[in-house]
N, C-alpha and C positions, 0 to 999 in steps of 0.2 A: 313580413314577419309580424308574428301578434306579439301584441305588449309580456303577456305570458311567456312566453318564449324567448324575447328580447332579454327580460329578466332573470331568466334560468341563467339564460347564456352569458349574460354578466357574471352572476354567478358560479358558475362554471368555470369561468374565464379565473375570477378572484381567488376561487380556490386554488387553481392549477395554477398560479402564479407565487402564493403561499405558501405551498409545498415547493414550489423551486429552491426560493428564498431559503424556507428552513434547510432542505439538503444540501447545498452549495454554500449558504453564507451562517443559516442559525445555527447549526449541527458541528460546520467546523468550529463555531468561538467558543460551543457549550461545551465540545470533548477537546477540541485541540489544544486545552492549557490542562496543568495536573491538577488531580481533583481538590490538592488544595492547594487554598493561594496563600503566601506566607505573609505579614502585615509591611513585609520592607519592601521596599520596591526593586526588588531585586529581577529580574529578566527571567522570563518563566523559559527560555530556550536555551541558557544559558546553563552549561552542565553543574553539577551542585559542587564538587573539587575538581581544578585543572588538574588535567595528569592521569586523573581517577580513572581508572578501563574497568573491564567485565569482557568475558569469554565467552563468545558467542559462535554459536556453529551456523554457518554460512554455508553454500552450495555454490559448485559449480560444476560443470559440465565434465563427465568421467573422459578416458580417454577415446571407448568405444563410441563416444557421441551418442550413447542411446539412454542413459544415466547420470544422476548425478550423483557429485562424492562430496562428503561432507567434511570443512576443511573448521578448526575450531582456530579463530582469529579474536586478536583483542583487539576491542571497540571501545569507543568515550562513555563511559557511564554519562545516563541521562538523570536528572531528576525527572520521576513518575512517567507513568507508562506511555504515555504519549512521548516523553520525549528520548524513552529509550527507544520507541520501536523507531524514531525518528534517525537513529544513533545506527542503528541497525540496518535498516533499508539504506543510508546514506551507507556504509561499508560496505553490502551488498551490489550496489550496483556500479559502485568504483571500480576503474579501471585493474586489469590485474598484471600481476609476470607470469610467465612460462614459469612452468611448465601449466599453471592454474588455465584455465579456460572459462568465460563467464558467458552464461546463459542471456544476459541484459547486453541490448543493443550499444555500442558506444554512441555517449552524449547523452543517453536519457539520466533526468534530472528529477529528484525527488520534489513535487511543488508543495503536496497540502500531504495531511495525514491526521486522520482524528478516531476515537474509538469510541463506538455504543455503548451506553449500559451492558447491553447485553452483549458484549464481548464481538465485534464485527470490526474488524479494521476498515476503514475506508485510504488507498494509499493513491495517489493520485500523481500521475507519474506525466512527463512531459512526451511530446507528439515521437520524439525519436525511439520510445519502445515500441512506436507501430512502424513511423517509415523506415526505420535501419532494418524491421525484422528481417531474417531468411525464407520464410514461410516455413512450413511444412509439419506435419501435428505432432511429430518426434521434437522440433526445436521448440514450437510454441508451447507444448506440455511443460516440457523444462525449463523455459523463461518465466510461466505460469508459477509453477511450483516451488521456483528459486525464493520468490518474492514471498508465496502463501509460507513454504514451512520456515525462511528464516524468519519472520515473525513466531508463527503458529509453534515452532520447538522451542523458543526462548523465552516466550512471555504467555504463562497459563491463563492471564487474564483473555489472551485472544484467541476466540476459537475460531475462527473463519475473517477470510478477508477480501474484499473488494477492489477491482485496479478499476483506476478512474482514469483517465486518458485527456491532457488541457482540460481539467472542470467536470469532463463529461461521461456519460454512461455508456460505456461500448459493450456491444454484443461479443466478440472475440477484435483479438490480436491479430490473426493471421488467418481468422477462418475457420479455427477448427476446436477450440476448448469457448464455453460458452461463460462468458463472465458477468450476465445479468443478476448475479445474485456473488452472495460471498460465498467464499470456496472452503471446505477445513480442511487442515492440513493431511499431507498425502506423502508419505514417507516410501511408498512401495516401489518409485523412481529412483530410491538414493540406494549407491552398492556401499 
């Protein structure tokens, strides 16, 4: 290998490790607290009144199994939009009663969640949204879609959203919706 080359590829190497960093560790501390910080040290995860809810419409799997039906539930008000949608995803993929049906795997667990400037949810969900799935492109549509519109119809700031899978960047869930990029929401699955 020529010294030229050695050096690209350091190079190369530095960048692609900088870009990890920002996506993974920079990107979540610069969006994942609310845009502003208040001067008391008060706990940016911490909702801003106990007790305090908001009505939020959630999704879950109609009875035909080929749709979703949209159920409006009250959820913990967040302070600022990170820790609503935080508020919302964590009610979304809660366990439910009958006669409800939920499109999320049981056990999958909300880990990270932070949002672009320019309006991109990144929600980063733990390993049991892939290995509990059922497969098949009618279920993974609607485990897809659960997650995009109950953000995507609650909070105008987000217009598309990202599942990230333990930290990471997955191609699909199950095979058959492609999640390399953010999705905007998609209401033409809910009856």
């Amino acid at each position: 290998m020529t010294p030229r080359r050695a050096a690209t590829t350091a190079a190369f190497t530095a960048v692609v490790a900088f870009l990890a960093w920002l996506l993974f560790v920079g990107l979540p501390r610069w969006y994942g607290a609310p845009a502003t910080r208040p001067a008391a040290a008060a706990a940016p995860s911490a909702p801003a009144a106990p007790g305090r809810k908001i009505t939020a419409h959630l999704f879950y799997v109609a009875d035909d199994g080929m749709r979703l039906v949209r159920a409006d539930r009250d959820v913990p008000f967040g302070e600022g939009t990170v820790q609503q949608a935080k508020e919302i995803i964590n009610a979304q993929i809660a366990p439910v009663t009958p006669p409800l049906v939920s499109a999320i795997p049981a056990g999958t667990t909300l880990r990270a969640l932070f949002i672009t400037a320019k309006g991109d949810a990144y929600v980063d969900l733990s390993r049991e949204i892939m290995t509990g799935h059922t497969g098949g492109t009618v279920d993974e549509l609607l485990t897809v879609y659960t997650i995009v519109n109950a953000l995507t119809a609650n909070l105008p700031a987000v217009s598309g959203v990202q599942l990230l899978v333990d930290g990471k960047e997955v191609e699909t869930l199950a095979g058959h919706v492609d999640l390399r990029r953010p999705l905007a929401g998609n209401l033409s699955r809910v009856q």
